[in-house]
TORLUMKOL-20812 format. One record per residue (C-alpha): residue number from 1; residue in one letter; z, y, x. Coordinates in Angstrom, 3 decimals. Layout:
[NUM 'A' [Z Y X]]
...
***
This chain:
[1 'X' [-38.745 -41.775 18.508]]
[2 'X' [-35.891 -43.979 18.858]]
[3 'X' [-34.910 -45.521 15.846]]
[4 'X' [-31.927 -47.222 17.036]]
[5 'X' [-30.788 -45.255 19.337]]
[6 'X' [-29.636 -41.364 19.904]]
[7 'X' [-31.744 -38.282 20.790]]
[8 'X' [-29.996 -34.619 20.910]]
[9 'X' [-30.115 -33.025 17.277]]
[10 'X' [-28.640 -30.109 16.073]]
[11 'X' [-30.741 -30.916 12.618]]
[12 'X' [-33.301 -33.103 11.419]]
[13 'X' [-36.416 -31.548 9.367]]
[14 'X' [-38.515 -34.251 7.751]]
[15 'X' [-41.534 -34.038 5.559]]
[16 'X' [-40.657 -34.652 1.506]]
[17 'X' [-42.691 -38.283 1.401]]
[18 'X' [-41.437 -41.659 0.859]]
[19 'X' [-41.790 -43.699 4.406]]
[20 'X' [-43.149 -47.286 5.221]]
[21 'X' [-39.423 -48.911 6.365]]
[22 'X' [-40.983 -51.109 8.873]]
[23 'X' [-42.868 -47.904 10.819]]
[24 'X' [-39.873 -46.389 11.969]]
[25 'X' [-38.433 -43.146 11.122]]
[26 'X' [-41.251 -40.137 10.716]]
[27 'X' [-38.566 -37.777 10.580]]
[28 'X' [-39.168 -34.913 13.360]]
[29 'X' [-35.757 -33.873 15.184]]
[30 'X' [-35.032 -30.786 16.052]]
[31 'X' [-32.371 -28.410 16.993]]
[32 'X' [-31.245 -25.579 15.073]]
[33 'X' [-29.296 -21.917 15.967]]
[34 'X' [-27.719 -21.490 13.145]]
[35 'X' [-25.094 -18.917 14.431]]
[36 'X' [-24.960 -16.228 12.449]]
[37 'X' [-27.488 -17.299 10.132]]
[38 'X' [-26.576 -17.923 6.125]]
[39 'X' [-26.204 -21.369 4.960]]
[40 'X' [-25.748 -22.078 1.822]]
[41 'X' [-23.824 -25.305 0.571]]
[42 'X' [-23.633 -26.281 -2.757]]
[43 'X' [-21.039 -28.188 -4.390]]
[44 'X' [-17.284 -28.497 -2.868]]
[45 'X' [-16.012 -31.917 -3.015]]
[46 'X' [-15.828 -34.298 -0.323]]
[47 'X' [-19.223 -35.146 0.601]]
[48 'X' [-19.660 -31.118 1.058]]
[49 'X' [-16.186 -31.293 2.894]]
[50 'X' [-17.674 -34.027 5.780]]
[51 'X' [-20.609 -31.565 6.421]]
[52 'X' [-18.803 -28.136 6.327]]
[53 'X' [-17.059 -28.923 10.237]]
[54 'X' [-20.257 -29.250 12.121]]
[55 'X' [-21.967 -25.956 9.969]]
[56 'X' [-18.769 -24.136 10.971]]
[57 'X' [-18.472 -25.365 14.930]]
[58 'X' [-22.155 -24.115 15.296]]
[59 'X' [-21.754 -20.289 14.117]]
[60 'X' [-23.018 -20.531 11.011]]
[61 'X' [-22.373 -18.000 8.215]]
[62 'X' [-21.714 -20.844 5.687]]
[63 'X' [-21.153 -19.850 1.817]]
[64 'X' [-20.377 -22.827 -0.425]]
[65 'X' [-20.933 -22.231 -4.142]]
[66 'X' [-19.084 -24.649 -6.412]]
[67 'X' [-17.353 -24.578 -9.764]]
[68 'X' [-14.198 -26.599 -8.292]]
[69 'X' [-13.773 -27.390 -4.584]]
[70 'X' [-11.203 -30.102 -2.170]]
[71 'X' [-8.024 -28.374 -0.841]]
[72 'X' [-9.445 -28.931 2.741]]
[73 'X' [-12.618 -26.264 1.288]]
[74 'X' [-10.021 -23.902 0.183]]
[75 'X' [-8.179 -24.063 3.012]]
[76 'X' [-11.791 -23.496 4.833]]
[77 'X' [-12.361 -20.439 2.636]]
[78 'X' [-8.908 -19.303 3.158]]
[79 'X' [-8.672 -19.209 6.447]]
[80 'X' [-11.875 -17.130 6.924]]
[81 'X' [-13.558 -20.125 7.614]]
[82 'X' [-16.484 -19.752 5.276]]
[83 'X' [-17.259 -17.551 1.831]]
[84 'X' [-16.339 -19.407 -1.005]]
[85 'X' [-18.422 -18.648 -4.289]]
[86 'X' [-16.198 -20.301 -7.373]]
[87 'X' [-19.406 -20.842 -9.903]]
[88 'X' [-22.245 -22.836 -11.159]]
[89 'X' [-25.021 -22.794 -8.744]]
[90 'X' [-27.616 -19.887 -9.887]]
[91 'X' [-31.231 -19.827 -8.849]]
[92 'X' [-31.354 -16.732 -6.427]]
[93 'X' [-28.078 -18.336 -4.222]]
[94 'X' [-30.551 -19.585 -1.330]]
[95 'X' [-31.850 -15.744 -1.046]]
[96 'X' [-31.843 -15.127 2.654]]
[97 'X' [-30.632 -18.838 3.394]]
[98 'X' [-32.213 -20.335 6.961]]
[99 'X' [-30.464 -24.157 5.628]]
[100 'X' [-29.105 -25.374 2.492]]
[101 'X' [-27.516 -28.529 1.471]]
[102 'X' [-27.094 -29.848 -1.679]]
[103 'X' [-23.976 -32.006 -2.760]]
[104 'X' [-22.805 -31.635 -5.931]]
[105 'X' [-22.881 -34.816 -8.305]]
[106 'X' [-26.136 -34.151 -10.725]]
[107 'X' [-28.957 -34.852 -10.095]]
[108 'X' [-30.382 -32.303 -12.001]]
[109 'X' [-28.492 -29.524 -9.961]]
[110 'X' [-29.531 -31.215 -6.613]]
[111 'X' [-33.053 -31.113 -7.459]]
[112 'X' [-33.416 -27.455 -8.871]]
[113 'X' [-31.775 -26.505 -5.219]]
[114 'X' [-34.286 -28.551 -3.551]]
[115 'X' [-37.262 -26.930 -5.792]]
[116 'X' [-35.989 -23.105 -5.112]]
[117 'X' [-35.592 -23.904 -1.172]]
[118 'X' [-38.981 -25.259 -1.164]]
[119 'X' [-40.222 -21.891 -2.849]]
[120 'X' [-38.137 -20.134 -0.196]]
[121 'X' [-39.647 -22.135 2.584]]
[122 'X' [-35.991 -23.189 3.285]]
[123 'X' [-35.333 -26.676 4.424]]
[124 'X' [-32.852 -28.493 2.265]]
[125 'X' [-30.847 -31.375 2.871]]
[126 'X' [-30.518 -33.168 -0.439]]
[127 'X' [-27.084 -35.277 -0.069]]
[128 'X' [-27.406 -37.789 -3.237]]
[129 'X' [-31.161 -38.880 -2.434]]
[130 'X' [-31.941 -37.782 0.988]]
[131 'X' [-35.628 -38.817 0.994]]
[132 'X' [-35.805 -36.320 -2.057]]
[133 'X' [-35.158 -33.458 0.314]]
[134 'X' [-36.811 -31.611 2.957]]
[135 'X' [-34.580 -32.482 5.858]]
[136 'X' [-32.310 -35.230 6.352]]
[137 'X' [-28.688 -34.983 8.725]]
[138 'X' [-28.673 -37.772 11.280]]
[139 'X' [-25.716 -39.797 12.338]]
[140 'X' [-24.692 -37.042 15.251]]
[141 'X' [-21.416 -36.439 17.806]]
[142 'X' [-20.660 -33.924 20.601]]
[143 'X' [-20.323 -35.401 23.784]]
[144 'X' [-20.557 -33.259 27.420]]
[145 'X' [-22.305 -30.890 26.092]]
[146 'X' [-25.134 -32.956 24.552]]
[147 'X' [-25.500 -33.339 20.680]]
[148 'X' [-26.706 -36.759 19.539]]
[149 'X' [-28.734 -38.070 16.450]]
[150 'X' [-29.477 -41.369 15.101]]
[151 'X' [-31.888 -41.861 12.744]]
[152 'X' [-32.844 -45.497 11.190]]
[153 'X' [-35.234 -44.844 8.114]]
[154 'X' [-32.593 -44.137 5.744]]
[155 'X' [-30.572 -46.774 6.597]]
[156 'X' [-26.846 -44.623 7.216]]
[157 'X' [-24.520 -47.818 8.414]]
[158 'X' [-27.020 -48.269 10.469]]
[159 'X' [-27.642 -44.910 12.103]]
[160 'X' [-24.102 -44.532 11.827]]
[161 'X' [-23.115 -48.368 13.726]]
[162 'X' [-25.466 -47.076 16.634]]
[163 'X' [-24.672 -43.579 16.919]]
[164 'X' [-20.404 -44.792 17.881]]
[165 'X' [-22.055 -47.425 19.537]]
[166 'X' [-23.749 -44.909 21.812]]
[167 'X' [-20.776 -42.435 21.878]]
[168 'X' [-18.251 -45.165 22.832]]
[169 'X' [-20.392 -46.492 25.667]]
[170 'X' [-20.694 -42.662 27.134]]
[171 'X' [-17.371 -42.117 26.891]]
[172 'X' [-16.337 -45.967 28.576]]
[173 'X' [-18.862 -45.111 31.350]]
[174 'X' [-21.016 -47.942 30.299]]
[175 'X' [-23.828 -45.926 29.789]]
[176 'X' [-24.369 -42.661 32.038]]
[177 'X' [-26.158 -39.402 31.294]]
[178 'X' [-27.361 -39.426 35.327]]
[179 'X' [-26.537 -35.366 35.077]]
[180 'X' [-26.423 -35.828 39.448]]
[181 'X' [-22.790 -35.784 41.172]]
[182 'X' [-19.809 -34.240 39.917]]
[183 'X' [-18.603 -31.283 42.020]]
[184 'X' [-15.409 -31.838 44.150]]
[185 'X' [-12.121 -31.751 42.662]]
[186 'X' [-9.353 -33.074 41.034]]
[187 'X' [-8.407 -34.195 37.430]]
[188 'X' [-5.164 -35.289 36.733]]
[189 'X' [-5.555 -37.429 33.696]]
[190 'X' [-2.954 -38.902 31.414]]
[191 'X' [-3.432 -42.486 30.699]]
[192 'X' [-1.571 -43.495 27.807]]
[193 'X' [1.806 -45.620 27.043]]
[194 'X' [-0.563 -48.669 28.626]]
[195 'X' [-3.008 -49.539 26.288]]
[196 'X' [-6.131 -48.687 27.081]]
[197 'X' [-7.282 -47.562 24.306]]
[198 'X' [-4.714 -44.944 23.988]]
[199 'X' [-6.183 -42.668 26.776]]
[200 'X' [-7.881 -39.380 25.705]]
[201 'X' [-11.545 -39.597 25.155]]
[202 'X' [-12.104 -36.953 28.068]]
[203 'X' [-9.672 -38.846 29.964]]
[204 'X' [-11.948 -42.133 30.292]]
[205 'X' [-15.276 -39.747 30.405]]
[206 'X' [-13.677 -38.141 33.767]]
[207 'X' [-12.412 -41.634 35.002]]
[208 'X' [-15.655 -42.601 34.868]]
[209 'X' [-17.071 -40.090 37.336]]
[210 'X' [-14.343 -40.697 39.804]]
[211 'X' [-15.257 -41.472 43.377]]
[212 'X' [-12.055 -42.089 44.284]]
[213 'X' [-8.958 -42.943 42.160]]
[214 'X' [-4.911 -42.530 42.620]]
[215 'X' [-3.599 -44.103 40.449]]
[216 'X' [0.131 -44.483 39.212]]
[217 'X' [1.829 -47.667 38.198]]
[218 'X' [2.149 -47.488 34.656]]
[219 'X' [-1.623 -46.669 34.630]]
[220 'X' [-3.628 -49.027 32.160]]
[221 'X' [-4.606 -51.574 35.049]]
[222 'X' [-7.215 -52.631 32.689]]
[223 'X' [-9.286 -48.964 33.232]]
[224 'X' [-9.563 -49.640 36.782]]
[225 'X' [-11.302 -52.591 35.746]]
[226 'X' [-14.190 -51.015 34.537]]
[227 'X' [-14.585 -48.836 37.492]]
[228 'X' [-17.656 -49.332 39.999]]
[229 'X' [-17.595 -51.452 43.157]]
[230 'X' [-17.988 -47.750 45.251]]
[231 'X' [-15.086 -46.052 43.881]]
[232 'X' [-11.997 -46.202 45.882]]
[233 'X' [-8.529 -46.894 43.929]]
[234 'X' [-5.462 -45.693 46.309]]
[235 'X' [-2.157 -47.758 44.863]]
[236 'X' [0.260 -44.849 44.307]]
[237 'X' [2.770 -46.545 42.182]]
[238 'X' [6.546 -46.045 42.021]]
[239 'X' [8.428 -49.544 41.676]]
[240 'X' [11.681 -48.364 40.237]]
[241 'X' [14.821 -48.785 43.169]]
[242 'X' [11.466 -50.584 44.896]]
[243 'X' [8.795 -49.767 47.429]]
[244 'X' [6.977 -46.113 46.333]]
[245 'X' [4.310 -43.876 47.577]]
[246 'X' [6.243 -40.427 48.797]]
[247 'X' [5.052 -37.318 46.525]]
[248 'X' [3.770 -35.715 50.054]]
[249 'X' [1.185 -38.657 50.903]]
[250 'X' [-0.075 -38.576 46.891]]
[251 'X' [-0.452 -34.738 47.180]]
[252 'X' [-2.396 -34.973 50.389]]
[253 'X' [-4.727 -37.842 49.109]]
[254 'X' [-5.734 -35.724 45.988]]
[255 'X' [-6.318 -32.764 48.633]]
[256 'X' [-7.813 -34.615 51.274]]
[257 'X' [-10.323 -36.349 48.722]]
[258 'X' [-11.301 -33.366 47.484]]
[259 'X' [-11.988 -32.000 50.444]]
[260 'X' [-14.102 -34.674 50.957]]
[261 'X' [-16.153 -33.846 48.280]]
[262 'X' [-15.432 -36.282 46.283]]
[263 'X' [-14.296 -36.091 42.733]]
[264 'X' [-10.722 -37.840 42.413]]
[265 'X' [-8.533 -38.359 39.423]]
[266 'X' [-5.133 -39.326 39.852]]
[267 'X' [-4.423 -41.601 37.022]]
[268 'X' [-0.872 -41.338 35.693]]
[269 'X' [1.012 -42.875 32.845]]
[270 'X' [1.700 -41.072 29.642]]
[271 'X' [1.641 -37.380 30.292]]
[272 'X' [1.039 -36.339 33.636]]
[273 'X' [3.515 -33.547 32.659]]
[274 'X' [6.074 -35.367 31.005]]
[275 'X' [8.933 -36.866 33.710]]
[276 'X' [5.460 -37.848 36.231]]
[277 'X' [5.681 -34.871 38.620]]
[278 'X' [2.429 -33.692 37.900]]
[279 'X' [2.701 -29.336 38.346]]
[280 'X' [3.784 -30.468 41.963]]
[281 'X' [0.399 -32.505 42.254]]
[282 'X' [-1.362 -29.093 40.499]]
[283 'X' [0.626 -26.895 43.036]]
[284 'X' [-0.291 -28.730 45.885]]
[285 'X' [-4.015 -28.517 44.666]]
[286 'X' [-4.014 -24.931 44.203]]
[287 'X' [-2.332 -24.327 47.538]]
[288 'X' [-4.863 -26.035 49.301]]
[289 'X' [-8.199 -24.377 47.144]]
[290 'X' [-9.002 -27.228 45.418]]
[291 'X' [-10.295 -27.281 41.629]]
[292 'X' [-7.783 -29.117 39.490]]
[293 'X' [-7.680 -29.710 36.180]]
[294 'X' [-5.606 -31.413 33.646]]
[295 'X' [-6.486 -33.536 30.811]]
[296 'X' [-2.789 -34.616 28.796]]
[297 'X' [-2.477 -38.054 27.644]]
[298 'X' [-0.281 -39.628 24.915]]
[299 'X' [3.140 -39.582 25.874]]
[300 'X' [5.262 -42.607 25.871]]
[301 'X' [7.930 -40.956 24.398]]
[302 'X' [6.248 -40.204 21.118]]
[303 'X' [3.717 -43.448 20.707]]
[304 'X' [5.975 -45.973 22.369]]
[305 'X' [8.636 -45.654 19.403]]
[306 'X' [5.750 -45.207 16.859]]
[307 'X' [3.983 -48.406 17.875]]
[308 'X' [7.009 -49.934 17.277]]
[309 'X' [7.540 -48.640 13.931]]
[310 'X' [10.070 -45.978 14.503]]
[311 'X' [8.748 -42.423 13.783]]
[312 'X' [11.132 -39.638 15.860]]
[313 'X' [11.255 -37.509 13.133]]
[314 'X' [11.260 -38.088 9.013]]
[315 'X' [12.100 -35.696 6.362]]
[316 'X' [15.679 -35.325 5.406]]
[317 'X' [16.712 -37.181 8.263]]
[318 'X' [16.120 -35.740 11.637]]
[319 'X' [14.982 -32.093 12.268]]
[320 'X' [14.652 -32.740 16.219]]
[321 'X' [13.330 -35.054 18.380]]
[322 'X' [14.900 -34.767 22.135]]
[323 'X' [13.263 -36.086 25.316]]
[324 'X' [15.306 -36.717 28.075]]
[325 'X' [14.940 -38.167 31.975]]
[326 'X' [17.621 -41.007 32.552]]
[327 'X' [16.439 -41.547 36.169]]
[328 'X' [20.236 -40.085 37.492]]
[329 'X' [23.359 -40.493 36.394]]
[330 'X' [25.347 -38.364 33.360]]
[331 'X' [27.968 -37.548 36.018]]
[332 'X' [25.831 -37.088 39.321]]
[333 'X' [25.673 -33.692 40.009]]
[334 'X' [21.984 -33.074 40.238]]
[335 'X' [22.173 -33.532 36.690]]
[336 'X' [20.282 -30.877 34.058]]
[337 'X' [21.083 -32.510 31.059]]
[338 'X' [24.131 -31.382 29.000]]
[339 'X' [25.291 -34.414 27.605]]
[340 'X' [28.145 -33.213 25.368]]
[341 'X' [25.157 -31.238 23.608]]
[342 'X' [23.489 -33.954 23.120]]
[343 'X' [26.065 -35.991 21.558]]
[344 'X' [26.548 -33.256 19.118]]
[345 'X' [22.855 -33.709 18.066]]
[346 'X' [22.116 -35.077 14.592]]
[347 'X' [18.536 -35.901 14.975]]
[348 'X' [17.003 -38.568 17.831]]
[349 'X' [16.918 -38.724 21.177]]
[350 'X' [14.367 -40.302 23.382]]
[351 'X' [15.536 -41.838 27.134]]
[352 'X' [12.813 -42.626 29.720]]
[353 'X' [13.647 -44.380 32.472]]
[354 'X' [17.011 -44.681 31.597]]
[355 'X' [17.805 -48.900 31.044]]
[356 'X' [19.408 -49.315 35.180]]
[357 'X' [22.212 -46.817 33.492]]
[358 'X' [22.198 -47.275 29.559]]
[359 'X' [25.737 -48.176 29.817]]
[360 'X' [26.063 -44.559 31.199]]
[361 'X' [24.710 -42.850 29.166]]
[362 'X' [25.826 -44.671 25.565]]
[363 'X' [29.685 -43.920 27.024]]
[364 'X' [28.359 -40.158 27.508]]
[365 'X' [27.321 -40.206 24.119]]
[366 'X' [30.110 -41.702 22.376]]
[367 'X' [32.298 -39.216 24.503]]
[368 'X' [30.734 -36.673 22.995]]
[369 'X' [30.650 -37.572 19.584]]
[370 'X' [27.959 -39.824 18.349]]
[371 'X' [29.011 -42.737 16.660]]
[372 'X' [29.897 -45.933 18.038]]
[373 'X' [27.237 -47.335 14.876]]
[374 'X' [24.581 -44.956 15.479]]
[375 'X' [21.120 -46.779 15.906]]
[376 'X' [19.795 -48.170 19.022]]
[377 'X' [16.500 -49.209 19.635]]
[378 'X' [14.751 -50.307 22.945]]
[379 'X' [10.614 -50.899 23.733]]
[380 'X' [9.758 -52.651 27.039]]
[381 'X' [5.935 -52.551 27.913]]
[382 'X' [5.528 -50.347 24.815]]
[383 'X' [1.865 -51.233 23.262]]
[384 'X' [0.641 -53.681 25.323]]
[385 'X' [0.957 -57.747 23.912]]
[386 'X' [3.870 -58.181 26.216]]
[387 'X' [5.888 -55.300 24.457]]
[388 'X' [9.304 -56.524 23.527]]
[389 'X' [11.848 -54.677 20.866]]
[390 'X' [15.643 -54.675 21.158]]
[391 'X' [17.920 -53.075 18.281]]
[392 'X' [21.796 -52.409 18.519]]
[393 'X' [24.221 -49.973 18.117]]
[394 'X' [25.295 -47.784 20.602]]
[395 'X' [28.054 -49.515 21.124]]
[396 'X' [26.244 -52.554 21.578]]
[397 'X' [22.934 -51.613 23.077]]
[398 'X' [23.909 -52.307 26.829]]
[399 'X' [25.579 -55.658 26.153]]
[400 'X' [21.839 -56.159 24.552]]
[401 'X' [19.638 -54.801 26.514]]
[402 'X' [21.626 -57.612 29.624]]
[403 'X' [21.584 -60.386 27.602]]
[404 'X' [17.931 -59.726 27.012]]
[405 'X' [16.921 -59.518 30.499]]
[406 'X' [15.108 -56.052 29.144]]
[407 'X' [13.220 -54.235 32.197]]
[408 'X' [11.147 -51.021 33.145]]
[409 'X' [8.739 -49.812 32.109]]
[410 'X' [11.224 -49.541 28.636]]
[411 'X' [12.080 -46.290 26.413]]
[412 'X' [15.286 -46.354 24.719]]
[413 'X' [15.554 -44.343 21.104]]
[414 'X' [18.818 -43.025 19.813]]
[415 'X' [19.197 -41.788 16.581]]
[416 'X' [19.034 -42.939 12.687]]
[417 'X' [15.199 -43.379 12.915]]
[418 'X' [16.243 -46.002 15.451]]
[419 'X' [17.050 -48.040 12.381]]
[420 'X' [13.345 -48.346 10.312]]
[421 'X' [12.028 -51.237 9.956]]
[422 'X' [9.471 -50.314 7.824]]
[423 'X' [6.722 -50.122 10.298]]
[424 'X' [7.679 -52.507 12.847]]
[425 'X' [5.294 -55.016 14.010]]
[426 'X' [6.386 -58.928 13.276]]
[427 'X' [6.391 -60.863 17.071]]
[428 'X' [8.315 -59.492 20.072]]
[429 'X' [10.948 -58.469 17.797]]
[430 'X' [14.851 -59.443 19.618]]
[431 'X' [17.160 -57.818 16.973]]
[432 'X' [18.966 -60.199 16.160]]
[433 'X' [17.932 -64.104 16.742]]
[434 'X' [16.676 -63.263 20.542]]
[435 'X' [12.557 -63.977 21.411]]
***
């Protein structure tokens, strides 16, 4: 056993004594099929609620009987989920039953479940007094495939400290599973406004595996920190009106690497599908026979104005939220963007790459309609501790954004979210008095 640390569980039967707390956990671990399989779950409120995802994920045929249940077990029930039984719990309910669990708030109750599962031979998990039960549920999480369990001898902070512990150093590459190499291929991963712990969970687990890593600009610099001495990091960033890698040489170092067999993951900022050219890297992937996959990342356009405190859309003020490219003019004929639409648009808009031409694209605006006083706000370096916050007008928002010396990386809201302060965070902020 490993009492402090994680072993693959599915369940966890133990025997229905008290335990010496300084011989370690006696409790045997085991894994369970319980797809297709009845398991019964008695009581509905939330201590029933935490356990029902897990029973569910795994293929069980779960039936919770309860005299009053959360909305989240309704909705469970509802949806086809599980079958919901709306009554006191009966002796004959574990009939048939491979697993029960028993969470209501007696005592009483949860002991004359135990006592008919242990007639049934049915191992029951006993949520109010677990060492009063014949099985116990471990501190578990999914991760590549593999289930883990902590156990600590009853102690659950502890179990539960460990288990994310464990989980978070998988998923940071600090500790490896040593499955053997990955197979050749790409991954194009999103990674984040910049903070890096905003990429996806899969998104570091893959970055970790890389052999070789292209990585954008606006990637978290801090991720390739962690990465091994033998992985090699190609600089593929794109200064704005600066020095940049051509799309053709970044296409042919994902193929090339791959073709190497190597496993390669071009790290991109945000999205790689949102403005960062990624289908063309996918295309160029597929072209050539190479696996590629893509894992999405969070999008600066969304967090960037949340972690500033402005949420793109709010009941009874905005119905959309509008993303738009502001790497070309309003009036340069490659343009896609129908700016007299936009204008016309009641809710907010969202401009990436767009402060070289905000005076632009605020006259294109007010052309079309918006008002001169319509809410302004600009994020440079959006979630990182240099992030800076600028908020205007739109008649004033260039003027600002100059006098503030404001630079790329920076997203530029328009709209009357713009405006909340509600959620703003205190330092960085350049409203009004400057930094």
């Amino acid at each position: 056993m490993w009492p402090s640390s994680a072993q693959a569980v599915g369940s966890n039967l133990v025997p229905n004594t008290p335990a010496d707390p300084h011989a370690g956990d006696p409790n045997y671990l085991v894994g369970l099929d319980l797809a297709g399989r009845r398991v019964v779950v008695v009581g509905g409120g939330t201590v029933a609620q935490r356990r029902l995802g897990l029973l569910i994920a795994s293929g069980a045929d779960v039936h919770v009987v309860s005299r009053a249940v959360t909305p989240a077990v309704e909705g469970m029930a509802s949806s086809g989920q599980l079958t919901l039984h709306l009554r006191e719990y009966a002796d004959g309910d574990l009939d048939e039953a491979w697993y029960a669990i028993a969470c209501t708030d007696e005592p009483e109750t949860n002991a004359a479940i135990v006592a008919e599962a242990t007639r049934r031979r049915v191992f029951c998990v006993r949520a109010d007094n677990a060492r009063l039960g014949t099985a116990v549920t471990p501190a578990s999480a999914r991760y590549d495939g593999m289930t883990l369990g902590v156990l600590a001898g009853g102690q659950h902070r502890r179990s539960a400290a460990v288990r994310t512990a464990l989980l978070e150093a998988l998923q940071s590459g600090v500790v490896t599973d040593d499955s053997g190499p990955v197979a050749p291929g790409v991954a194009l991963v999103g990674g984040g406004p910049g903070d890096p712990d905003l990429i996806t969970v899969r998104g570091r687990r893959l970055l970790a595996r890389a052999n070789l890593v292209v990585a954008d600009r606006l990637a978290p610099p801090e991720l390739l920190a962690e990465l091994g001495p033998d992985v090699e990091v190609v600089d593929a960033a794109k200064i704005p009106y600066g020095r940049a890698m051509a799309q053709e040489a970044i296409n042919t170092a994902l193929v090339e690497g791959a073709k190497a067999g190597k496993f390669v993951v071009r790290l991109k900022g945000g999205d790689p599908y949102v403005f960062g050219r990624g289908y063309e890297e996918v295309e160029a992937c597929v072209a050539a026979g190479v696996p590629v996959t893509v894992v999405p990342g969070v999008t600066s356009a969304i967090s960037v104005p949340a972690v500033a405190g402005i949420p793109v859309t709010h009941r009874g003020v905005t119905h959309e939220f509008v993303v738009v490219s502001g790497h070309i003019a309003p009036d340069h004929p490659d343009s896609l963007v129908d700016w007299p639409a936009l204008a016309r648009l009641r809710g907010t808009l969202v401009l990436l790459m767009a402060v070289e031409r905000i005076e632009q694209f605020a006259e294109a605006l007010m052309a079309g309609g918006r008002p001169a006083e319509t809410p302004v706000t600009v994020v440079q370096e959006g979630s990182l501790r240099t992030q800076r916050i600028v908020r205007a007008d739109l008649a004033t928002a260039a003027e600002r954004v100059r006098a503030e010396g404001i630079r790329p990386p920076a997203i530029i809201v328009v709209g009357p979210t713009a405006g909340f302060t509600a959620g703003a965070p205190d330092a960085a902020e350049t409203s009004a008095t400057g930094r």
